[in-house]
C-alpha positions as CSV (number, residue, x, y, z in Angstrom):
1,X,0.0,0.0,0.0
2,X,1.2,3.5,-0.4
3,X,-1.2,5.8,1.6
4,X,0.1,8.5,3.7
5,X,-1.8,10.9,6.3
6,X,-1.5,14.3,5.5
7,X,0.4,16.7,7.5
8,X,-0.4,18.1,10.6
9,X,-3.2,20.7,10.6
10,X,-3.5,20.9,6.9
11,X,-7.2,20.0,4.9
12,X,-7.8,18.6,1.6
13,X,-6.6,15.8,-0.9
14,X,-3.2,15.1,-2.7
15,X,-2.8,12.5,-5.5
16,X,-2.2,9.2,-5.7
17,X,1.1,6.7,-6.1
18,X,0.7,3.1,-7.4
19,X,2.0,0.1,-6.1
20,X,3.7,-2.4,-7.9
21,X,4.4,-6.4,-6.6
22,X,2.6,-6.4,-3.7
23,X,1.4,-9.8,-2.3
24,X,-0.9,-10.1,0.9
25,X,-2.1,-13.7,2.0
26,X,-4.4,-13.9,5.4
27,X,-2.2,-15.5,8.0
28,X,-4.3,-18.8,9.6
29,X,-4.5,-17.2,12.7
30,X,-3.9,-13.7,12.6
31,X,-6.3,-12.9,9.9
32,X,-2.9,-10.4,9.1
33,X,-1.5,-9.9,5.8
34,X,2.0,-10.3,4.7
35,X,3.7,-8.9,1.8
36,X,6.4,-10.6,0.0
37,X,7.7,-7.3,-2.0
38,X,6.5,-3.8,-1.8
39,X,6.4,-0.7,-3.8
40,X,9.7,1.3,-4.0
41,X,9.7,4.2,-1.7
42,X,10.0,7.7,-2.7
43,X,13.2,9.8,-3.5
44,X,12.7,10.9,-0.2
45,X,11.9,7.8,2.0
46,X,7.8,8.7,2.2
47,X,5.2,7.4,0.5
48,X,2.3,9.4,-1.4
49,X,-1.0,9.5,0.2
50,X,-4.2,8.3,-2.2
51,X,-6.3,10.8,-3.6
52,X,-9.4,10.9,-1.3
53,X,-7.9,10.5,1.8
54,X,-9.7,13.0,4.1
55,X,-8.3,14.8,6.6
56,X,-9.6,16.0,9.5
57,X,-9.5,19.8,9.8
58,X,-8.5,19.7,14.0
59,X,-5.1,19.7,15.1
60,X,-3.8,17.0,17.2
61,X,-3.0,17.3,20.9
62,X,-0.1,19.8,21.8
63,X,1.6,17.4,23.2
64,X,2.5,16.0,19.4
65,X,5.2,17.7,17.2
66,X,3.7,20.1,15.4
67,X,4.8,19.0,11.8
68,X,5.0,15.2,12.0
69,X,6.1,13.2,8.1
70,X,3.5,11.0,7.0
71,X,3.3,7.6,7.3
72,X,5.3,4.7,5.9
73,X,4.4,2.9,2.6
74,X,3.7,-1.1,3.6
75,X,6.6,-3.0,2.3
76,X,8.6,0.1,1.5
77,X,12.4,-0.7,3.5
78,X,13.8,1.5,6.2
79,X,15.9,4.4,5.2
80,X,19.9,3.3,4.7
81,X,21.2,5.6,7.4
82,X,19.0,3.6,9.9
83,X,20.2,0.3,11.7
84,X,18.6,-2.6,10.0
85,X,16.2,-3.2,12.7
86,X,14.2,-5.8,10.5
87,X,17.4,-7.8,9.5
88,X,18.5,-7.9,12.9
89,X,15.5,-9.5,13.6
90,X,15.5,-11.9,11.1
91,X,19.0,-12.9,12.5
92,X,18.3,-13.3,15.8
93,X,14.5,-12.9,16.8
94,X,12.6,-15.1,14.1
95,X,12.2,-14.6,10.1
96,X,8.6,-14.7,10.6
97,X,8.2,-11.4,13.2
98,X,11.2,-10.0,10.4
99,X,8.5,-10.7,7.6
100,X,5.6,-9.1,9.3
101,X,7.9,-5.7,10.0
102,X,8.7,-5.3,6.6
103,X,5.3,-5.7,5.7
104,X,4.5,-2.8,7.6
105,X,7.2,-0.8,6.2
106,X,10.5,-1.7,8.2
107,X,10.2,1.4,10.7
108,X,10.9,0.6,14.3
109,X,9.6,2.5,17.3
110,X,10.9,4.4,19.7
111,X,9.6,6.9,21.8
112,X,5.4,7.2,23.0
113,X,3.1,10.0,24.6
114,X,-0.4,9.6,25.6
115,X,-2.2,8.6,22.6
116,X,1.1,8.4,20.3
117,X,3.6,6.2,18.9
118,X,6.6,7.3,17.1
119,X,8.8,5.4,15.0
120,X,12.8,5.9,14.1
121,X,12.3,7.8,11.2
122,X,10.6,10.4,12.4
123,X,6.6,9.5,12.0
124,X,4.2,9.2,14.3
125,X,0.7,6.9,14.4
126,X,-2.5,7.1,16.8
127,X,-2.4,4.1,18.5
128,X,-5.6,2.3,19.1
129,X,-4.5,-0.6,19.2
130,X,-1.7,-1.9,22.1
131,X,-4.2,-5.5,22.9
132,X,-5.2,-3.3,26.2
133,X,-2.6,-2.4,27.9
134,X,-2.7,1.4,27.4
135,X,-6.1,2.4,29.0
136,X,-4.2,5.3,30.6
137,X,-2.0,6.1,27.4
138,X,1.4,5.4,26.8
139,X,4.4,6.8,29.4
140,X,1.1,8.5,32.1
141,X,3.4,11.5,33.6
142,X,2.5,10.3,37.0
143,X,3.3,6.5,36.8
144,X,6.5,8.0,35.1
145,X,7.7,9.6,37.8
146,X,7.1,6.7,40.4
147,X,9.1,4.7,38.8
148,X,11.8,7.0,38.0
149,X,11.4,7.7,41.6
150,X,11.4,3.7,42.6
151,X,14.4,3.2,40.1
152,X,16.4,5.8,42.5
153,X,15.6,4.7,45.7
154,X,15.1,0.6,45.1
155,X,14.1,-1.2,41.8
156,X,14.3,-4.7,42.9
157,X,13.9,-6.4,46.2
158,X,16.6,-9.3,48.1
159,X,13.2,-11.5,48.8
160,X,14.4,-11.7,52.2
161,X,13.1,-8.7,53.8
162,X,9.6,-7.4,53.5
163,X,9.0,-4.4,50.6
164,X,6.4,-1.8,51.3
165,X,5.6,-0.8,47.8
166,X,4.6,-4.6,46.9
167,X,2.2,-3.8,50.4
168,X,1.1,-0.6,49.2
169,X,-0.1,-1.7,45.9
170,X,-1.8,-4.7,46.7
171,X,-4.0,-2.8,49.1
172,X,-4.8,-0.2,46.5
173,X,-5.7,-2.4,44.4
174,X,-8.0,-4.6,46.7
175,X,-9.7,-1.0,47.4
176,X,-11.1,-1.4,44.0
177,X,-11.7,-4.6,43.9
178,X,-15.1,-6.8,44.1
179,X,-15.7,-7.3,48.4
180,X,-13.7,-10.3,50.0
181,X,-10.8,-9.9,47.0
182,X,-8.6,-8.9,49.5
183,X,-5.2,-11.0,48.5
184,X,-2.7,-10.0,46.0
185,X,-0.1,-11.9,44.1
186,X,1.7,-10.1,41.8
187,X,3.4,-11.7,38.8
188,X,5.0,-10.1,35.4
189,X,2.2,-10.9,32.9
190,X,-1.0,-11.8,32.4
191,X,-0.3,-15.5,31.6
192,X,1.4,-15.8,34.8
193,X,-1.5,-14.8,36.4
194,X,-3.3,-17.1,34.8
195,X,-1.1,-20.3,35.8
196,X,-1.4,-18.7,39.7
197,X,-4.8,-19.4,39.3
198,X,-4.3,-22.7,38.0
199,X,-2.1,-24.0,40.4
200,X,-4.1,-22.4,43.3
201,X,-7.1,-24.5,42.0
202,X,-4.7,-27.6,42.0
203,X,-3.6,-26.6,46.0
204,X,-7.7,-26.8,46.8
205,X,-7.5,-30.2,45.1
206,X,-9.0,-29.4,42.4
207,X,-7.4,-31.3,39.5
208,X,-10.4,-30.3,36.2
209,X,-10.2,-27.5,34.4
210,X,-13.1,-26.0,32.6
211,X,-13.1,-23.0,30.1
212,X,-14.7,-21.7,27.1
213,X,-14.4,-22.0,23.5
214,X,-12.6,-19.0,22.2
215,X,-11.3,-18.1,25.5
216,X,-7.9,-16.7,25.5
217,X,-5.8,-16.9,28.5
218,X,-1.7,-17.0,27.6
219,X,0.2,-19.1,26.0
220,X,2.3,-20.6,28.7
221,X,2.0,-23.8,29.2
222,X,-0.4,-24.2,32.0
223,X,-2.3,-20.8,30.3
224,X,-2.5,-22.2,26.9
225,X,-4.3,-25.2,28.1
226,X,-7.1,-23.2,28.9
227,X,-6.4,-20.9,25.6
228,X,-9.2,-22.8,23.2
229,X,-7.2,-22.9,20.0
230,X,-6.5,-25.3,18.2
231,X,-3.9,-23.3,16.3
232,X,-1.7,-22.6,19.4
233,X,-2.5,-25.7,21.1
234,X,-1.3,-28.5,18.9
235,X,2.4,-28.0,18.4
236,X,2.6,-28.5,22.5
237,X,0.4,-30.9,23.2
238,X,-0.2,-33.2,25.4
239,X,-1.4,-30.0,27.6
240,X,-2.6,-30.6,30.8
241,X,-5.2,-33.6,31.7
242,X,-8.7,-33.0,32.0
243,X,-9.5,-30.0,30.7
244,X,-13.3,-29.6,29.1
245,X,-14.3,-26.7,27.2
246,X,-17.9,-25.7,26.8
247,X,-19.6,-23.1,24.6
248,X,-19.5,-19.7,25.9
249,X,-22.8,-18.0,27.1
250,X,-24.3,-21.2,27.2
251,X,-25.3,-21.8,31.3
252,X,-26.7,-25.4,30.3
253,X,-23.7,-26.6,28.6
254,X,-21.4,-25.2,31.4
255,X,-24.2,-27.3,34.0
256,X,-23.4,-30.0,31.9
257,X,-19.4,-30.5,32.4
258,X,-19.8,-29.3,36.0
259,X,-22.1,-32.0,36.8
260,X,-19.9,-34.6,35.8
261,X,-16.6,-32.8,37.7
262,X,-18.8,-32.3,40.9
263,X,-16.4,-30.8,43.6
264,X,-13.5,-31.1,41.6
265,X,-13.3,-27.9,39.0
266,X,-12.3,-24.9,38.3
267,X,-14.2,-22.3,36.0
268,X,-12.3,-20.3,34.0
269,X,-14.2,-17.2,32.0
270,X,-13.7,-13.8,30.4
271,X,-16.3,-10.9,31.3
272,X,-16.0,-10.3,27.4
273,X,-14.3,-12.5,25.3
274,X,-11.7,-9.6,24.0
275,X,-9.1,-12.2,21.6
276,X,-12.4,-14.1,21.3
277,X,-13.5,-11.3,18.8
278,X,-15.1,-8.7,21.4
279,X,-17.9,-11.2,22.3
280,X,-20.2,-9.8,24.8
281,X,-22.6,-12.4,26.7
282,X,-26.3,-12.0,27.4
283,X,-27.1,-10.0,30.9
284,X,-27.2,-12.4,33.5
285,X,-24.9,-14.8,32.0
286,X,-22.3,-14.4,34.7
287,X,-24.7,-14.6,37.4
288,X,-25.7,-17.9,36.3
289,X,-22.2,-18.8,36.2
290,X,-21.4,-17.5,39.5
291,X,-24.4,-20.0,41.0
292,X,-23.7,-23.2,38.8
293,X,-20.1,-22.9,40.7
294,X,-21.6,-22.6,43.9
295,X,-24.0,-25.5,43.3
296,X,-21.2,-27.7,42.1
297,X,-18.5,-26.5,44.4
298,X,-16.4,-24.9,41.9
299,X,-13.7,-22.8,41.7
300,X,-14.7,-19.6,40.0
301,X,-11.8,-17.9,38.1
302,X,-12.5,-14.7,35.9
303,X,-10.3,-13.3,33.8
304,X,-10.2,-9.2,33.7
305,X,-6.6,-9.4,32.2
306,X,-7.7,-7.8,29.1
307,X,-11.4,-6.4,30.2
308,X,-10.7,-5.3,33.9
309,X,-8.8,-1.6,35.0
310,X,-12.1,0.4,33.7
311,X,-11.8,-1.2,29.9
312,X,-15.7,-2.0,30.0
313,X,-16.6,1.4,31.6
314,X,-16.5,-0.4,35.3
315,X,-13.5,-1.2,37.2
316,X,-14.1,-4.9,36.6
317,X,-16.1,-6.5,33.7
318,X,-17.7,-8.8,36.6
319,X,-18.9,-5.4,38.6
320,X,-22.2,-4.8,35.4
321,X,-23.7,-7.7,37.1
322,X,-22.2,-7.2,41.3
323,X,-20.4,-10.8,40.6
324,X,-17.8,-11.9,43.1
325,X,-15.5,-14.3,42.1
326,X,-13.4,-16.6,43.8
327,X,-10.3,-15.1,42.2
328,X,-9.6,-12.1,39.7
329,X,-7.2,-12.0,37.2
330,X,-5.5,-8.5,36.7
331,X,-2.9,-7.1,33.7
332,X,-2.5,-4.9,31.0
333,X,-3.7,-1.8,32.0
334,X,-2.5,-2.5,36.1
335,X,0.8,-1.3,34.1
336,X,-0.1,2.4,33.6
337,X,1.5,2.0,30.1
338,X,4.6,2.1,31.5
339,X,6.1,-1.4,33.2
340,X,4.9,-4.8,33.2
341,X,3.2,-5.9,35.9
342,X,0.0,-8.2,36.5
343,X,-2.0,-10.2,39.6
344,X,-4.1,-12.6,40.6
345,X,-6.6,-11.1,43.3
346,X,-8.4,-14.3,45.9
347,X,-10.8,-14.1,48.8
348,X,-9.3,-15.2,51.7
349,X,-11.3,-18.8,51.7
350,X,-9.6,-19.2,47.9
351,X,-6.1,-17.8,48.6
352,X,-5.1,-20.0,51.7
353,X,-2.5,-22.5,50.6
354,X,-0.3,-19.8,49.4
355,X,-1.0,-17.8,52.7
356,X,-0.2,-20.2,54.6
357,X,3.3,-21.0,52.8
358,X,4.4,-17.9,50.8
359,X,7.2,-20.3,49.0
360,X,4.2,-22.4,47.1
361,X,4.1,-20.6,44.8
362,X,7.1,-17.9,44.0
363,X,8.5,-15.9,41.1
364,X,12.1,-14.1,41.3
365,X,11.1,-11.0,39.7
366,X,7.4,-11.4,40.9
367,X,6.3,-8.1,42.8
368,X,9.5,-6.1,42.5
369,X,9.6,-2.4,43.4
370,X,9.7,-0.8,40.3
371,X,7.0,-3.0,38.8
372,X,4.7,-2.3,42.2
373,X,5.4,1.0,42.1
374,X,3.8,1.3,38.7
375,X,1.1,-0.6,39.9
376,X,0.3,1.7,42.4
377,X,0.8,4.9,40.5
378,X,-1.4,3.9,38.2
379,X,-4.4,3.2,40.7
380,X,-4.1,6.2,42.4
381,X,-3.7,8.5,38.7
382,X,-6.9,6.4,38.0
383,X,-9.0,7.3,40.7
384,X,-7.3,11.1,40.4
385,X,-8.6,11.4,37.0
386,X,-12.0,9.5,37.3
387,X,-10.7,7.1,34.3
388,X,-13.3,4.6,35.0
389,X,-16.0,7.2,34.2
390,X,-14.2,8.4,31.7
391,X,-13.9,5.1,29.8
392,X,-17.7,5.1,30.5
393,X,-18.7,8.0,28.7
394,X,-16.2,7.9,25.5
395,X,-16.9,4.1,25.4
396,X,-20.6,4.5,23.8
397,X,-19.3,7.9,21.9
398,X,-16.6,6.0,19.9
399,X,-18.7,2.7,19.8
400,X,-21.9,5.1,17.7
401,X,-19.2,6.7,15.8
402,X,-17.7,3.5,14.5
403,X,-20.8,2.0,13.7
404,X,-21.4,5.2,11.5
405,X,-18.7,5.1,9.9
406,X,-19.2,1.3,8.8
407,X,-23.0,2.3,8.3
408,X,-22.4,2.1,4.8
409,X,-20.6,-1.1,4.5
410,X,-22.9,-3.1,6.6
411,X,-24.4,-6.5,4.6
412,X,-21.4,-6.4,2.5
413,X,-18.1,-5.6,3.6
414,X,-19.0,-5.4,7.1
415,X,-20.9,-8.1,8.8
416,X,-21.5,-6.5,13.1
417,X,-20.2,-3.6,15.0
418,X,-20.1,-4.5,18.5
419,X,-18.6,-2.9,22.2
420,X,-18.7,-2.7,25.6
421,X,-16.9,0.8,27.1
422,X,-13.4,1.1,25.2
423,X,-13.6,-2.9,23.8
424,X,-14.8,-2.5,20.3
425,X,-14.8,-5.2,17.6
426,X,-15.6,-4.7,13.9
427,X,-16.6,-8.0,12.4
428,X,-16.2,-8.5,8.8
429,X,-17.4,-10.8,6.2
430,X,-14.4,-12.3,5.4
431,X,-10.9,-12.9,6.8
432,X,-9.0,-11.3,4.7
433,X,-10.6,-8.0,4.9
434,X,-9.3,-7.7,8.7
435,X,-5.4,-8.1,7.0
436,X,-6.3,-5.4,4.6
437,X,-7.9,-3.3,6.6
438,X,-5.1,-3.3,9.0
439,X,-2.3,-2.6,6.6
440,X,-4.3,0.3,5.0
441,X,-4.7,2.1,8.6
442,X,-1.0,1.5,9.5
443,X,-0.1,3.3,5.7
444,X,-1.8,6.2,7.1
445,X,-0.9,6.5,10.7
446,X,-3.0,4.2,12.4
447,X,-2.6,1.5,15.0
448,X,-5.2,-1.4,15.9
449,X,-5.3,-5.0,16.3
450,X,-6.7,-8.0,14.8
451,X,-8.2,-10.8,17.5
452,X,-6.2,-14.0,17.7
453,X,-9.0,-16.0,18.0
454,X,-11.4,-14.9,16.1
455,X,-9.7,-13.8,12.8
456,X,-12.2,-11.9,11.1
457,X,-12.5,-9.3,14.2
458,X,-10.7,-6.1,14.0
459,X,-10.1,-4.9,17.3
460,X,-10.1,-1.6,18.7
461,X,-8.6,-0.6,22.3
462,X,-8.4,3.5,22.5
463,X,-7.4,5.0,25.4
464,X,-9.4,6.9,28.1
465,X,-7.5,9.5,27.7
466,X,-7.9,10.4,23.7
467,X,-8.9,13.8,23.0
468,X,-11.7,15.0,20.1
469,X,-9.2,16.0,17.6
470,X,-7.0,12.3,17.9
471,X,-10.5,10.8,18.0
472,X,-11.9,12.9,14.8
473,X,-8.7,11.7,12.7
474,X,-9.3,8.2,14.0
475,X,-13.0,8.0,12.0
476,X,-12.0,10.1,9.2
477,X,-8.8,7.6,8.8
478,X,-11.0,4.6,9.3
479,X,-13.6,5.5,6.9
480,X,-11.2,6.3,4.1
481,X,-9.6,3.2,4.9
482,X,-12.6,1.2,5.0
483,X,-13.6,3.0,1.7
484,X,-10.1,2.1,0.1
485,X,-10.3,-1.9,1.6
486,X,-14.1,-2.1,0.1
487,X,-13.4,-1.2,-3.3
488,X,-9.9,-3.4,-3.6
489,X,-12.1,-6.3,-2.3
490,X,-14.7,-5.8,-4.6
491,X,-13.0,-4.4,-7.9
C-alpha cells in the first residue's frame, strides 16, 4: 500500500502513487497480511497519500510535534542511514516477526506520549490498538515519575526482607476490587497470572479445568491449556489432563461439564471474550455462572486481564452484574502504560494454601519495586482522574461513531459492529478484509489490532484519555480506509 496521512493541521486531498508487486495472504490465525515485496519508496523515503484520503481539519493534541512526516508505505524498506532493525531480527529474533515488520514498512519504534507512537524515522501513528494495555495512554506522567522515583531509591527487592511498595499496591488495588478480593499476588504478565490461578485451584485439590471455546488466557503452558485454539495448542500438546471446554454464554452446557466434575473444577471465563473477537454475553450470564459454581463447588476464576482496569466502563467486567469471584485475574492496564506488571486477586477462603506458605508458589522478579510501584501509580492517577467514568462515557461515543462510519458497509463488507466501554470489535465478512484493513490504517498512521481468536474481528482498544481531535482523525482515517479496503475487495 502506499497511503500516507496528510500533514499536521493541513485540509484537503493530494494525489495518488501506485503500487507495484505487492502480495498479501491472510495468516491462519492472525487474519494479518504479509507482503512478499512492496512498492519502492520515494526519492525521499515517504510514501504518497491516495487521492481521497480525508483529513480531518482539527489539530492533534499539543503534546505532538507540530509537523509530523507522513506515514510509511507497507513493504517500502527502512531508510539506509538507519540500523537494520528488520534484519536484525531476522538474524536473531525469528524470520517470521522480520517478515511481518517489513510488511509494515520496516520502521521501528521508539519513543510514546499519551495517545502516540513514534517510529525511528521520524513519524508518528495514533495508537488504538496496544491489545489493552494502554487504557491510561502510553508513558502517564504520574506512573513516570514513580518509577523514576522507585528506580532511584530501590528497583528490585533481596526477597528476604519485607517491601512496602509490593504492600502498598496490593492494598490499593483490593480498594477497588469486588468485596472479600482482598489478597494480591503479583506476577509479570497476564499469563502468569493465569497459571497462579491454575495452580491455586490444583492446592484446593482441584485437578479439572473447565473453560470456554474461544477463550484466551496466555500461552504458557499451564495458560494455553485453557487458551481454546486449536492453532496454538497443537504444536505443544499433550497440555494438561482433564480440561473440558464448553460453549460460551451457554449456562446449560457449562451445568453439563460441572455436573460430571462435581467438587473437583475450576471455572475459567472472560467478562468479554476480547481475543475471542469482542464477544459480549447475554445480561445475567455471569450470574448464572457464578451460581452453577456454587452449586457444584467450583472454583470460580475470571479473567479481567484484558477487560478489567475500567476497559468495560467499570473497574471490573464482573462489577455490570455485582459478581464476586473466587479469584480475579489482573494485567494490562494495572501497568499504567509504562512497566509490566500483573496479579491474581483471591478471597481469603480461595487464597489460603499460598498464605499459609508464601514459597508455594514464587517468582524471582514477581512483585519487584519498580513494577509495584507502577502498579500503584497507576491506581491512584486512576482514581485522580475518574478514568473509570471516563472510559464510561467515550466508550458509547466511539462505539456510535464506528458503527457510522461502517453504516455504509454493513451486509457487505462489514458483517457487526459490537462494544462494551473502550472494547470495540468490527466484524467482517471475510478474513482477509481484517489483514487489509489493517495494513491500510497502518499506511496512514493508524494502529489497531486483529483478534487472535477470532480472525475476522478487528479490534479496537483506544485509550481513556484520547482527546476530540486524535478521536476525529481516527473516524476520518478509518472510513477512508474502510472505503479504500471495500473497493480493492470488490473491484
Amino acid at each position: 500500500m502506499t497511503v500516507s496521512p496528510p500533514s499536521t493541521g493541513t485540509t484537503g486531498t493530494t494525489g495518488t502513487t501506485g503500487t507495484t508487486g505487492t502480495t498479501r495472504t491472510t495468516g491462519p490465525s492472525a487474519g494479518f497480511a504479509a507482503s512478499t515485496s512492496g512498492s519502492p519508496a520515494s526519492s525521499n523515503g515517504a510514501a504518497g497519500p491516495r487521492s481521497g484520503t480525508a483529513t480531518p481539519s482539527s489539530a492533534p493534541p499539543s503534546s505532538a510535534p507540530p509537523s509530523e512526516p507522513s506515514a510509511p508505505r507497507a513493504g517500502t524498506a527502512a531508510p539506509s542511514d538507519r540500523p537494520d532493525t528488520v534484519d536484525l531480527y531476522q538474524k536473531h529474533i525469528g524470520s517470521g516477526r522480520a517478515v511481518m515488520g517489513r510488511v509494515m514498512g520496516g520502521m521501528a519504534e521508539v519513543r510514546s506520549e499519551g495517545v502516540w507512537i513514534h517510529t525511528d524515522d521520524g513519524r508518528r501513528f495514533l495508537d488504538f490498538g496496544g491489545y489493552g494495555v494502554f487504557i491510561m495512554g502510553h508513558r502517564h506522567p504520574a506512573v513516570v515519575e514513580a518509577v523514576h522515583r522507585q528506580i532511584d531509591t530501590h528497583p528490585l527487592a533481596s526477597r528476604v526482607l519485607l517491601e512496602p511498595v509490593a504492600a502498598r499496591a496490593a492494598q490499593a488495588l483490593a480498594a477497588h476490587t469486588p468485596p472479600g478480593l482482598d489478597y494480591v499476588h503479583f506476577v509479570n504478565s497476564g499469563a502468569e497470572a493465569t497459571e497462579a490461578a491454575l495452580k491455586l485451584a490444583r492446592a484446593h485439590g482441584l485437578t479439572s479445568v473447565i473453560t470456554t471455546r474461544s477463550g484466551f488466557h496466555g500461552k504458557t503452558l499451564g495458560a494455553l491449556s485453557v487458551t481454546a485454539n486449536a492453532t496454538y495448542q497443537t504444536p505443544f500438546q499433550p497440555l494438561l489432563p482433564d480440561v473440558t471446554q464448553v460453549a460460551y454464554d451457554d449456562p446449560a452446557d457449562l451445568e453439563q461439564a460441572l455436573a460430571a466434575q462435581r467438587d473437583r473444577a475450576c471455572v475459567i471465563v472472560e467478562p468479554v471474550q476480547g481475543e475471542g473477537g469482542v464477544r459480549i454475553p447475554n445480561p445475567g450470564y455471569l450470574g448464572r455462572v457464578r451460581a452453577l459454581c456454587r452449586a457444584y463447588g467450583a472454583l470460580l476464576v475470571v479473567d479481567e486481564i484484558q477487560t478489567g482496569m475500567g476497559r468495560l466502563g467499570t473497574w471490573w467486567g464482573v462489577d455490570a452484574e455485582g459478581v464476586r469471584p473466587d479469584v480475579l485475574l489482573v494485567g494490562k492496564g494495572l501497568s499504567g502504560g509504562v512497566v509490566p506488571v500483573a496479579a491474581m486477586v483471591a478471597t481469603a477462603e480461595a487464597y489460603a494454601p499460598f498464605s499459609r506458605d508464601p514459597y508455594l508458589h514464587t517468582s524471582t522478579f514477581g512483585a519487584s519495586p519498580i513494577a509495584c510501584a507502577a502498579a500503584l501509580a497507576t491506581v491512584r492517577a486512576m482514581e485522580k482522574e475518574d478514568t473509570v467514568a471516563r472510559a464510561a462515557a467515550l466508550g458509547p461515543r466511539i462505539l456510535a461513531a464506528v458503527r457510522d462510519v461502517c453504516a455504509p458497509y454493513q451486509g457487505g463488507l462489514v458483517r457487526e459492529v459490537r462494544g462494551r466501554g473502550l472494547l470495540i470489535g468490527v466484524e467482517f465478512a471475510e478474513e482477509q478484509a481484517v489483514g487489509e484493513l489493517m495494513l491500510e490504517l497502518i499506511s496512514r498512521g493508524v494502529l489497531v489490532n486483529n483478534s487472535l481468536n477470532s480472525t475476522r474481528v478487528l479490534r479496537l482498544t483506544p485509550p481513556a484519555v484520547v482527546e476530540d481531535s486524535a478521536l476525529d482523525l481516527f473516524l476520518t482515517t478509518l472510513g477512508a480506509a474502510l472505503c479504500s479496503t471495500a473497493d480493492r475487495m470488490t473491484g
